[in-house]
C-alpha positions as a Markdown table, in Angstrom:
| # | Residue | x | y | z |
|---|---|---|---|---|
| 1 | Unk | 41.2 | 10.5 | 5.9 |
| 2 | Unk | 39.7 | 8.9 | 9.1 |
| 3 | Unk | 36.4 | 10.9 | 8.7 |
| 4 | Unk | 36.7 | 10.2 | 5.2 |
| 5 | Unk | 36.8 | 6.6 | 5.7 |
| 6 | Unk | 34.4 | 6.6 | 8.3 |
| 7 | Unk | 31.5 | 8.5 | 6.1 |
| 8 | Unk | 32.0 | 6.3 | 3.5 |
| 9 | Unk | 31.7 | 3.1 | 5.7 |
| 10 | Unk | 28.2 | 4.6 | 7.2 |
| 11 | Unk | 27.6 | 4.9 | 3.1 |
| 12 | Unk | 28.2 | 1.3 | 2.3 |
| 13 | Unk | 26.1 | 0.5 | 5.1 |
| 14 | Unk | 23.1 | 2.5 | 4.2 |
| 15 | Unk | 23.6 | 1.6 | 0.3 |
| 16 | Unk | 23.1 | -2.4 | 1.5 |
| 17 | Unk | 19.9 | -1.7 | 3.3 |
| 18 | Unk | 18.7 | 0.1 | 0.2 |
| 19 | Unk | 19.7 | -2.8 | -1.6 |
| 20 | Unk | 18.4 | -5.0 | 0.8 |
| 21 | Unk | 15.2 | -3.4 | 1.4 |
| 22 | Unk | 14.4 | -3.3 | -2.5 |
| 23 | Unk | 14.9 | -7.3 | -2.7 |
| 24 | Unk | 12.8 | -7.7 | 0.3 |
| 25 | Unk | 10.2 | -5.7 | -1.4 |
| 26 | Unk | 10.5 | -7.2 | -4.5 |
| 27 | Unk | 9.8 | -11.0 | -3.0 |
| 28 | Unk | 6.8 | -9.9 | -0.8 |
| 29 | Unk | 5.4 | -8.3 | -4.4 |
| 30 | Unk | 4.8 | -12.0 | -5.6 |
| 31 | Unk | 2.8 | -14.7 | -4.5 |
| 32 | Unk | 4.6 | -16.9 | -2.5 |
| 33 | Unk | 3.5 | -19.0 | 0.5 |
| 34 | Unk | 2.8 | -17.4 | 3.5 |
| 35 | Unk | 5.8 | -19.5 | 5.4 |
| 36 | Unk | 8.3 | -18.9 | 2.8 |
| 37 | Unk | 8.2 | -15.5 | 3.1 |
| 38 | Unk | 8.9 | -14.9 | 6.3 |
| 39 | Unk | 12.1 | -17.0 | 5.7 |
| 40 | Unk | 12.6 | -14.6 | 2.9 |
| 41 | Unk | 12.3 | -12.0 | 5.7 |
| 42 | Unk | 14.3 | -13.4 | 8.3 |
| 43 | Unk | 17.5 | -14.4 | 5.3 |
| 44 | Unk | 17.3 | -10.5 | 5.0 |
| 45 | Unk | 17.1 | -9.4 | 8.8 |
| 46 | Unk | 20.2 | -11.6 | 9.1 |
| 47 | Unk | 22.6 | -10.2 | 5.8 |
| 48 | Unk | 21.2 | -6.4 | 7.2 |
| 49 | Unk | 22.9 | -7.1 | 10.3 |
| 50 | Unk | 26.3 | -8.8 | 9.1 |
| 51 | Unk | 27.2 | -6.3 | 6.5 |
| 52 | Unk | 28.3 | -3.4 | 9.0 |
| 53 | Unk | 30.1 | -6.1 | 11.2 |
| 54 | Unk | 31.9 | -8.0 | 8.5 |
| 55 | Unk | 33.2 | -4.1 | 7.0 |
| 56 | Unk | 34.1 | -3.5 | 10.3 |
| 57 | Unk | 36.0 | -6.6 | 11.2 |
| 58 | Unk | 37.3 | -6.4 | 7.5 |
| 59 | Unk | 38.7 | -2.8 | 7.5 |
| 60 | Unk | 38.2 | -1.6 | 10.9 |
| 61 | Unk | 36.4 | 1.9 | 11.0 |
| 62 | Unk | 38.3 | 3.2 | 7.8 |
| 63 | Unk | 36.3 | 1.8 | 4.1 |
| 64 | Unk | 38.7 | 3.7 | 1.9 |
| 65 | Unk | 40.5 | 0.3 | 3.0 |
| 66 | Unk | 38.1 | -1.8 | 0.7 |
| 67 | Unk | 39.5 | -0.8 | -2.5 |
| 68 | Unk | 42.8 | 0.1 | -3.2 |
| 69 | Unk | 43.0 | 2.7 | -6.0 |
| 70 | Unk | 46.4 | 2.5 | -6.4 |
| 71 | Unk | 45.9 | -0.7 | -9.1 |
| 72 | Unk | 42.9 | -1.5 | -11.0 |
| 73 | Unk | 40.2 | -3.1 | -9.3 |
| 74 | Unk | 40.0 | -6.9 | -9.5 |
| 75 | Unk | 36.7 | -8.4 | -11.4 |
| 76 | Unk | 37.3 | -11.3 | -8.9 |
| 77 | Unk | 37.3 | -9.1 | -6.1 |
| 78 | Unk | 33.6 | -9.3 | -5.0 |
| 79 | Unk | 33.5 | -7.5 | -2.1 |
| 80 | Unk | 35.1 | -4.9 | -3.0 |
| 81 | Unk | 32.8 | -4.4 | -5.7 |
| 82 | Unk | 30.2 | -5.1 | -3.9 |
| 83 | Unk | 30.9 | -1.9 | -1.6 |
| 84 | Unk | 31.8 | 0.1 | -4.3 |
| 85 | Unk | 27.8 | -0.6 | -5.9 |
| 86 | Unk | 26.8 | 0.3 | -2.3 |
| 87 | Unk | 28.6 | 3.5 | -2.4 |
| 88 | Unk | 27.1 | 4.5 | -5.8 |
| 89 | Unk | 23.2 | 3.4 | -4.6 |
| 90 | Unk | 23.8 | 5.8 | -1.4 |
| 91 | Unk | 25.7 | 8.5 | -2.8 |
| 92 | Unk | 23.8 | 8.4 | -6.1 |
| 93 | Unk | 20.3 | 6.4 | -6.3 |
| 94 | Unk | 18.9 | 7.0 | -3.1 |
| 95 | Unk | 19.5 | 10.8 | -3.3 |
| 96 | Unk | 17.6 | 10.9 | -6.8 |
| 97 | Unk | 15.3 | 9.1 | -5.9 |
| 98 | Unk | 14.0 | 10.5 | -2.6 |
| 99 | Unk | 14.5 | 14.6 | -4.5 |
| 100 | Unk | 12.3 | 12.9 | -7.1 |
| 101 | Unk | 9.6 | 11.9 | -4.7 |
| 102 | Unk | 9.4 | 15.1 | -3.2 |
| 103 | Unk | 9.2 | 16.7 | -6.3 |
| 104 | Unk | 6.4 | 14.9 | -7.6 |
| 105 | Unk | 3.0 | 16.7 | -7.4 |
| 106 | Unk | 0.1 | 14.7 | -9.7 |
| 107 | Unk | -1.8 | 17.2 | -12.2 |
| 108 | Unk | -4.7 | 15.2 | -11.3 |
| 109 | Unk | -4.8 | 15.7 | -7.8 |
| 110 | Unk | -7.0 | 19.1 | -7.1 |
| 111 | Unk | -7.7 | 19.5 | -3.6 |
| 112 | Unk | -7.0 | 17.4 | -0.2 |
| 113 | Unk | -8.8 | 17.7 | 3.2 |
| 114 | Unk | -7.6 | 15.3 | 6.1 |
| 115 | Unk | -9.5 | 15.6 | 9.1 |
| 116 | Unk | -7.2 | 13.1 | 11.6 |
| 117 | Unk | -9.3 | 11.4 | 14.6 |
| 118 | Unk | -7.7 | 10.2 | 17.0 |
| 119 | Unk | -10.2 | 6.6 | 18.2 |
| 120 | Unk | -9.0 | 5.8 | 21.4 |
| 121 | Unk | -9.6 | 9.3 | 23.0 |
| 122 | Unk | -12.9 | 9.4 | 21.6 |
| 123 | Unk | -13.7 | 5.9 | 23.0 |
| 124 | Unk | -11.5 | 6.8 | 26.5 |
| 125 | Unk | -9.2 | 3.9 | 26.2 |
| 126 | Unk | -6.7 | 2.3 | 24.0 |
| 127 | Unk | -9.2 | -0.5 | 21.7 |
| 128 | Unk | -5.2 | -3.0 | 21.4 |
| 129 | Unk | -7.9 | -6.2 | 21.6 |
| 130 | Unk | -6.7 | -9.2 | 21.9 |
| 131 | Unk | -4.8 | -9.7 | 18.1 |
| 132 | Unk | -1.8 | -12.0 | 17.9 |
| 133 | Unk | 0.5 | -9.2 | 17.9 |
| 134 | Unk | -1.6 | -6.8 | 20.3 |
| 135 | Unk | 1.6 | -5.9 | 22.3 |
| 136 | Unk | 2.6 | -3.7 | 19.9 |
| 137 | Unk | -0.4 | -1.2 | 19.9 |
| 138 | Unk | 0.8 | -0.4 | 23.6 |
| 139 | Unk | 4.5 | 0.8 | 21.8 |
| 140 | Unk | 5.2 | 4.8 | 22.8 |
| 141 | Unk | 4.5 | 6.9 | 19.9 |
| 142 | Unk | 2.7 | 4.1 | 17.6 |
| 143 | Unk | -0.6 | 5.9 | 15.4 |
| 144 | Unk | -2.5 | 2.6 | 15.3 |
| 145 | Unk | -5.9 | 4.3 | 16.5 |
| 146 | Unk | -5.1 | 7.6 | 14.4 |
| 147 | Unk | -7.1 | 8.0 | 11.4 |
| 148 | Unk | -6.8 | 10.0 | 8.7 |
| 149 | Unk | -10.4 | 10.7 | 7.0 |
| 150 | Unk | -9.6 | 12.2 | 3.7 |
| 151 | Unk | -11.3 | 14.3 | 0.9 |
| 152 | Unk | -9.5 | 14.0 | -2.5 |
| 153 | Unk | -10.7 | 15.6 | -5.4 |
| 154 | Unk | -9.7 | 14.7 | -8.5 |
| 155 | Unk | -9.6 | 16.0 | -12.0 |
| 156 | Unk | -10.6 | 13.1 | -14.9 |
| 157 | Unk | -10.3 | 14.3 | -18.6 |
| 158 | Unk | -13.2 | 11.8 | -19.9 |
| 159 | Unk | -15.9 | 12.0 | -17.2 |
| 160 | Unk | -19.1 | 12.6 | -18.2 |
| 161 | Unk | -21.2 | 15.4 | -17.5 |
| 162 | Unk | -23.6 | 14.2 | -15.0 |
| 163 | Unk | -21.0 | 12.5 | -12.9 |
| 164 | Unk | -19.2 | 15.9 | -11.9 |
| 165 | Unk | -18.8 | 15.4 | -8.0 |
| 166 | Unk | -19.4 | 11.9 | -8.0 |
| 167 | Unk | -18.0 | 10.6 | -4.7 |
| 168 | Unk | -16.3 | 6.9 | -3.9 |
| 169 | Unk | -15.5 | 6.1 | -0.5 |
| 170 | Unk | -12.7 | 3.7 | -1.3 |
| 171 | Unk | -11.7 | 1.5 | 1.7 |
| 172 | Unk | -9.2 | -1.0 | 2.3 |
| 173 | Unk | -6.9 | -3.5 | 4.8 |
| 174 | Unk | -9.2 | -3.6 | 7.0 |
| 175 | Unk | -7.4 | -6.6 | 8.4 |
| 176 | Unk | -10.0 | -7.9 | 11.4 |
| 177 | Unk | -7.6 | -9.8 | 12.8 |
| 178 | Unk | -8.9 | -9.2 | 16.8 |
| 179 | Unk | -6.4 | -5.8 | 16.9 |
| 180 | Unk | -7.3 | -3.0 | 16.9 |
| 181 | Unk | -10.6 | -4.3 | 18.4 |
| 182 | Unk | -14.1 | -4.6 | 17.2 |
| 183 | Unk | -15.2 | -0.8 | 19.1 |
| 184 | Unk | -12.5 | 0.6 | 16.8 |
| 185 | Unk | -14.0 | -0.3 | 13.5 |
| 186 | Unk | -17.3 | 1.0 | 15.3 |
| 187 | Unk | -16.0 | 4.3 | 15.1 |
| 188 | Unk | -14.2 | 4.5 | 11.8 |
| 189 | Unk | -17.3 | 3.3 | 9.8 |
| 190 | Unk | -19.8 | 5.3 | 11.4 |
| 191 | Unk | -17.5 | 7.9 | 10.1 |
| 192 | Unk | -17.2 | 6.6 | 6.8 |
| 193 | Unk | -21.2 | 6.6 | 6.6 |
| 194 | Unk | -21.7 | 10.3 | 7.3 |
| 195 | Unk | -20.4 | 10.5 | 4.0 |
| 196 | Unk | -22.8 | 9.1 | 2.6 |
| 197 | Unk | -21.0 | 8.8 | -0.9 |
| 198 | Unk | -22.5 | 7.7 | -4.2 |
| 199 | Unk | -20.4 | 4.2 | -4.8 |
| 200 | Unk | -18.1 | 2.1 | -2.4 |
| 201 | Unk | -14.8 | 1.0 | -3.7 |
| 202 | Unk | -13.7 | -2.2 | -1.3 |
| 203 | Unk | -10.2 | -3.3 | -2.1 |
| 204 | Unk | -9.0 | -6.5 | 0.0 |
| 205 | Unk | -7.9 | -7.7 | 3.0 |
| 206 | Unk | -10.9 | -7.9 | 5.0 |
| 207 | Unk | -10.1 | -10.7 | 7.5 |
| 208 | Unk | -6.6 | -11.8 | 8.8 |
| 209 | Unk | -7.8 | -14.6 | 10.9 |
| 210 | Unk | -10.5 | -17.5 | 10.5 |
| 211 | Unk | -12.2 | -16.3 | 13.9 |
| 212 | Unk | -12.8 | -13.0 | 12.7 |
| 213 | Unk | -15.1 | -13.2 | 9.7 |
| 214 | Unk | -18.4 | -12.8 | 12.1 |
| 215 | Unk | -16.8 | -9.0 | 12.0 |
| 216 | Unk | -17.8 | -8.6 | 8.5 |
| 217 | Unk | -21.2 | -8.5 | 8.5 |
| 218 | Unk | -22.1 | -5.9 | 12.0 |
| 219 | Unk | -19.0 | -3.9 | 10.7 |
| 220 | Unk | -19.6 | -3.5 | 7.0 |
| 221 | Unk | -23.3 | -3.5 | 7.5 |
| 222 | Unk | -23.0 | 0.1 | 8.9 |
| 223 | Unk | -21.9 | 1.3 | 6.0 |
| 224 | Unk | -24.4 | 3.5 | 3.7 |
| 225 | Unk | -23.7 | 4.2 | -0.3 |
| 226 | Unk | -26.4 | 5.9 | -2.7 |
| 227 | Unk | -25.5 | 3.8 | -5.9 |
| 228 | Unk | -24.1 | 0.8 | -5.7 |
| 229 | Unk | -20.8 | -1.1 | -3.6 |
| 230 | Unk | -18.3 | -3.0 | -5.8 |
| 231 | Unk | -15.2 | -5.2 | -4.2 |
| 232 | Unk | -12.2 | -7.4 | -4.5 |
| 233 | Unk | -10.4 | -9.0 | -2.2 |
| 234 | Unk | -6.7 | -9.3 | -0.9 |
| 235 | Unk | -3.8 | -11.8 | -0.2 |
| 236 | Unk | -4.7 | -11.9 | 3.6 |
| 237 | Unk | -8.3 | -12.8 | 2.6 |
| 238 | Unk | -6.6 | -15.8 | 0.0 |
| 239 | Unk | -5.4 | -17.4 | 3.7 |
| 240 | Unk | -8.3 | -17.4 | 5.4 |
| 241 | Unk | -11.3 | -18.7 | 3.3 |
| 242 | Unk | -12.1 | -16.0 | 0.3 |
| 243 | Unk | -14.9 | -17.8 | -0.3 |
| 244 | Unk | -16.5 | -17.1 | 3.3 |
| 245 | Unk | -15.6 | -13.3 | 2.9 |
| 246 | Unk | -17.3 | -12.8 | -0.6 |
| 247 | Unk | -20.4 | -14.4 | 0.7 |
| 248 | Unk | -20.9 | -12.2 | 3.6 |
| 249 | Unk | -20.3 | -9.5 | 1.0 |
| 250 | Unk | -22.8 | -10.3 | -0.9 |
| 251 | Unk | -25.2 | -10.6 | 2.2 |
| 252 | Unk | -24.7 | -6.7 | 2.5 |
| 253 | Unk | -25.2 | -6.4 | -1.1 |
| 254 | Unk | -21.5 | -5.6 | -1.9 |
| 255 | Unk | -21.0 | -6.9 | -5.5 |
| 256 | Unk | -17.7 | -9.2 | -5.7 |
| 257 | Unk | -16.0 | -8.3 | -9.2 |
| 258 | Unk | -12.8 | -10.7 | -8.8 |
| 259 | Unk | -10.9 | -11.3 | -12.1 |
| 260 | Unk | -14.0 | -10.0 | -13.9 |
| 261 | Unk | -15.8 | -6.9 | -15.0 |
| 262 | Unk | -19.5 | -5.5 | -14.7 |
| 263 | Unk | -21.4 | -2.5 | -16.0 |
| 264 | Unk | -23.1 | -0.5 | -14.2 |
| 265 | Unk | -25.5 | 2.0 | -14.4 |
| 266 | Unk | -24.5 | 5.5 | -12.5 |
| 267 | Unk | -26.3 | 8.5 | -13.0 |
| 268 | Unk | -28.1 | 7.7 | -16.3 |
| 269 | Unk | -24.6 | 6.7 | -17.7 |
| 270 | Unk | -22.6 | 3.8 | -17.9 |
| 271 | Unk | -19.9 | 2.4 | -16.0 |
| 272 | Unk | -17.4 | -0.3 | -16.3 |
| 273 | Unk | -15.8 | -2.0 | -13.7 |
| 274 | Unk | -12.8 | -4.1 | -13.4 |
| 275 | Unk | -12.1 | -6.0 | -10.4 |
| 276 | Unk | -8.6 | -7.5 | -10.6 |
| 277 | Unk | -7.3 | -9.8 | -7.4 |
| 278 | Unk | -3.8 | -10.8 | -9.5 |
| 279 | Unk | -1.3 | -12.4 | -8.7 |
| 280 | Unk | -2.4 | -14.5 | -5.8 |
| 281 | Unk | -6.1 | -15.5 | -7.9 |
| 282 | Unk | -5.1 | -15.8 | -11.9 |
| 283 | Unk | -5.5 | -15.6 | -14.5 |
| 284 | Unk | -6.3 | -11.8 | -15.1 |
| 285 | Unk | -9.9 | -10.6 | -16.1 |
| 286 | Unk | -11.1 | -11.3 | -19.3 |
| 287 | Unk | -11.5 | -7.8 | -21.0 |
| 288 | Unk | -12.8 | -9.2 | -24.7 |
| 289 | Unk | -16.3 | -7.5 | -25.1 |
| 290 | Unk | -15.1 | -4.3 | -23.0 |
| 291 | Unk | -17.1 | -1.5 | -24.3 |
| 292 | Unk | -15.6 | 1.2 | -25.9 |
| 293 | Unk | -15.7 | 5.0 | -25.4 |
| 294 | Unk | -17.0 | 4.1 | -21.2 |
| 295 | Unk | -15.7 | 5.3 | -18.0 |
| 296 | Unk | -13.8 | 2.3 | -16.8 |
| 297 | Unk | -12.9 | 2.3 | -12.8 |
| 298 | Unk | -10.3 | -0.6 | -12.0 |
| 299 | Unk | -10.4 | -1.9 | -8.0 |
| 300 | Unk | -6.8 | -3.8 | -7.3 |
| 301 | Unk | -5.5 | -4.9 | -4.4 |
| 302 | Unk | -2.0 | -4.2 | -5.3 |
| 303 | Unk | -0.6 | -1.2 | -7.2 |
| 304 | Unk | 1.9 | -3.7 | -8.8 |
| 305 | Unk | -1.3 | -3.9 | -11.4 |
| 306 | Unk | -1.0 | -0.3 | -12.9 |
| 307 | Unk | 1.2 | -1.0 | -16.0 |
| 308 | Unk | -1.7 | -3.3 | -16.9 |
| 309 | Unk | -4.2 | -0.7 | -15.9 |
| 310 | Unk | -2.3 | 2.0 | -18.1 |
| 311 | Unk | -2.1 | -0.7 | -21.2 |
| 312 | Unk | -5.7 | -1.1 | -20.8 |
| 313 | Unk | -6.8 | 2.4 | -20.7 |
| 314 | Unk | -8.3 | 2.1 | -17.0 |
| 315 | Unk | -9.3 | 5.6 | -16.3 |
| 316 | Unk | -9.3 | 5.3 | -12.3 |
| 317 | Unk | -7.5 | 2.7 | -10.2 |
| 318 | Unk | -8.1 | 2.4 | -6.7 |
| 319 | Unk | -5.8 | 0.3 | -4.9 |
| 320 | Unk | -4.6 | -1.1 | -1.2 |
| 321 | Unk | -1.9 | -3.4 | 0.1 |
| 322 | Unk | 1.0 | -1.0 | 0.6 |
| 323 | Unk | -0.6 | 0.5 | 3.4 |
| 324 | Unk | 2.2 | 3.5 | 3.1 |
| 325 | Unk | 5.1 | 1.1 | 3.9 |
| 326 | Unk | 3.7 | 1.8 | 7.7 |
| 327 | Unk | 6.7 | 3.4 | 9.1 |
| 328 | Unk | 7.9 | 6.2 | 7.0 |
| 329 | Unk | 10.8 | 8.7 | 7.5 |
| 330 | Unk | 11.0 | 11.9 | 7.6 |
| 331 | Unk | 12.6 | 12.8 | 3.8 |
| 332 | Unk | 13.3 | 9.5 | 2.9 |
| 333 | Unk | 9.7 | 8.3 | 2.8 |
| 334 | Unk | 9.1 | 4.3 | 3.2 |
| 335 | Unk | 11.9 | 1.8 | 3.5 |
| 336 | Unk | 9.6 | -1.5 | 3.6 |
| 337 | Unk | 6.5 | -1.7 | 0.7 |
| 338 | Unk | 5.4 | -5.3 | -0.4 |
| 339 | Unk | 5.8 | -4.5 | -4.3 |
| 340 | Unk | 7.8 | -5.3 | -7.0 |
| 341 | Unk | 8.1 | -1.3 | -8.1 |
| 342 | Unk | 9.3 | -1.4 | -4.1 |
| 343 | Unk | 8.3 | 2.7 | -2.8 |
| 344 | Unk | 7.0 | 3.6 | -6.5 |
| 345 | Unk | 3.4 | 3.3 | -5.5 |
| 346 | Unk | 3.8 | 3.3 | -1.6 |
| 347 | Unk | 0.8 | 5.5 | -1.5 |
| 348 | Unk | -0.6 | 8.8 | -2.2 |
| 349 | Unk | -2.1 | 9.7 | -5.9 |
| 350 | Unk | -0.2 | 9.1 | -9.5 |
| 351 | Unk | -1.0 | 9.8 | -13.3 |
| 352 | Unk | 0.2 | 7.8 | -15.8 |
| 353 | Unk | -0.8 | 8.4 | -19.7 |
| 354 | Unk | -4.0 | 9.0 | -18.7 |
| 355 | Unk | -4.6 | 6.7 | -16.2 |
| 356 | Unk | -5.1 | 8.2 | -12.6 |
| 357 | Unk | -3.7 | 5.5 | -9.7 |
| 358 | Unk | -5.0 | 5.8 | -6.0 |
| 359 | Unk | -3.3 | 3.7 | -3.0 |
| 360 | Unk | -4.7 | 4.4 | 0.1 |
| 361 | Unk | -2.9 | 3.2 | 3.1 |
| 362 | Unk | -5.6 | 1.3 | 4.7 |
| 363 | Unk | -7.2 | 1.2 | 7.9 |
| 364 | Unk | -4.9 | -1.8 | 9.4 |
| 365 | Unk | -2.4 | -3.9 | 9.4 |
| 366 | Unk | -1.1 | -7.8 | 10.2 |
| 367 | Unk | 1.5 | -6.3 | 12.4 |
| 368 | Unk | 0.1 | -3.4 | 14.4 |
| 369 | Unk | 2.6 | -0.6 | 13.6 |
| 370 | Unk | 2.2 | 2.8 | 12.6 |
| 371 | Unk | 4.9 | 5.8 | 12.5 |
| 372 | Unk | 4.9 | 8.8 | 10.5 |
| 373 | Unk | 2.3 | 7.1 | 8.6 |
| 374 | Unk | -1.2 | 6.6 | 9.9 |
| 375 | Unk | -4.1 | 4.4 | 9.1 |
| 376 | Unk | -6.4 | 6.3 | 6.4 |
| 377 | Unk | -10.1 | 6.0 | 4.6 |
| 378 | Unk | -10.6 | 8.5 | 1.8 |
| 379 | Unk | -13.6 | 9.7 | -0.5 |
| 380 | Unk | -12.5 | 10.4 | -3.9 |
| 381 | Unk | -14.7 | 13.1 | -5.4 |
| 382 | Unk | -14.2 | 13.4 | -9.1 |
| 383 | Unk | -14.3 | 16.0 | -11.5 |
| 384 | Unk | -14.5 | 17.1 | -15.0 |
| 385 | Unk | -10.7 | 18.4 | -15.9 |
């Protein structure tokens, strides 16, 4: 009964964090002031930490002690029940859950090359800068300066003919913020333009601090596409002056399509494409007197946006934000995504009725952190199914 007891107190334990980490994610899924949430955040750091010291003090080292089933359970008893829902999410949910992730393999997705390049041994020193939170790029073991450059190729039912091999280089989170430093972004998009793809696909958070936008324009002007460059931009750009960072977008000839939609022309056919920046700039675009029967490719900052997407038969979505929850486990995945669907579209590729989702997990971060899930840029290359 003592190990018994024990396991299921490590259970109610690991149930709350789940519990725990889905409100967290749920609140940093809206748009809320910057401030607020990292009360949010700190009200959560601090119920984490009690629950295992208040079972413990409660019932010592044996939780069969938290409900007796020897009468019925009392609807007043609340933490009883409370432990009992804990049990069910660790014992029950999470296992789903996690066997459902691994299980998941998206029709759509036909081939995937990642070539991993590891920045600060080609540059011969660690590129931390000089970032607000630059002392954690020196912690053992963190992939910061890892990149993963990856080659998806996916299948589309409804792409025309001529656009068979079209290529997007769809990068996000850039986040020049003063770490990782400016050498750093050197390398990754003189990578990036070897590519050479046909569009570029730019989906938010450029700049995280309002000394860094004179990065935009010697960064992003390295950058080479054959057709045309489309972007939106990100929550971390909504705090620092959007209107600075679309204008030195523009300068490179990067079209801005925030809340709105554009036509283009690609390869003798046409394209639509949506640019959609909700929740933190509303309302969302205006799709009276979208075409019929075109190709439409939706740029969103969040993945949060994909049931929209799907109800507006978006054929391609490229999306940010998550950036892979950063630290992910092995198994278990990501604990910590900023979304309201939590890990549902941490990142990776998904398929929905038709609608093909892709969430890369960005080239930085706000907080310098990286395990088990590096930084990544990726070049779609499309396909007829």
């Amino acid at each position: 009964m003592a190990i018994v007891g024990f396991i299921l107190l490590i259970g109610a334990c690991v149930g709350h964090v789940a519990i725990m980490a889905y409100s967290l994610n749920w609140w940093y899924g809206n748009p809320l002031p910057h401030r607020l949430l990292s009360v949010i955040r700190l009200i959560h750091g601090a119920v984490v930490a009690a629950m295992p010291i208040g079972l413990v003090f409660a019932y010592g080292w044996d939780a069969t002690r938290a409900v007796s089933f020897a009468t019925p359970l009392s609807a007043r008893d609340l933490v009883s029940g409370y432990v009992v829902v804990c049990w069910l999410v660790a014992f029950g949910l999470v296992p789903m859950i996690t066997v459902g992730r691994l299980r998941y393999r998206p029709a759509a997705l036909a081939h995937n090359h990642t070539e991993t390049i590891d920045v600060a041994a080609r540059l011969g020193y660690k590129p931390i800068g000089r970032g607000k939170y630059r002392h954690l790029g020196r912690l053992p073991g963190n992939e910061i300066f890892q990149v993963d450059f990856a080659e998806k190729t996916i299948h589309l039912p409804n792409l025309p003919p001529g656009w068979d091999g079209l290529s997007i280089l769809h990068l996000t989170d850039l986040h020049l913020c003063g770490t990782p430093d400016r050498e750093f972004y050197r390398e990754v998009m003189d990578r990036c333009r070897e590519w050479d793809p046909d569009l570029l696909a730019l989906t938010g958070d450029v700049v995280d601090s309002a000394k860094h936008h004179r990065w935009v324009l010697p960064l992003l002007g390295r950058l080479r596409w054959r057709i045309g460059a489309l972007a939106i931009i990100g929550n971390h750009d909504m705090w620092w002056e959007p209107h600075l960072v679309r204008r030195r977008l523009r300068r490179l000839g990067i079209q801005t399509v925030s809340n709105s939609w554009k036509q283009i022309d690609v390869r003798g056919e046409p394209m639509v494409v949506v640019g959609t920046e909700w929740p933190w700039t509303r309302p969302a675009p205006d799709l009276n007197g979208l075409p019929e029967g075109v190709f439409r490719l939706c740029l969103s900052h969040t993945p949060d946006n994909m049931p929209w997407a799907r109800r507006n038969r978006m054929n391609l979505v490229l999306a940010g934000h998550n950036h892979g929850g950063q630290i992910r486990f092995p198994v278990i995945g990501s604990v910590l995504v900023p979304s309201r669907f939590s890990r549902r579209y941490d990142c990776g590729i998904f398929e929905e009725r038709g609608t093909v989702l892709h969430v890369c997990r960005g080239v930085a971060g706000q907080h310098p952190l990286r395990y088990g899930c590096r930084p990544e840029v990726a070049k779609i290359v499309l396909r007829r199914a």
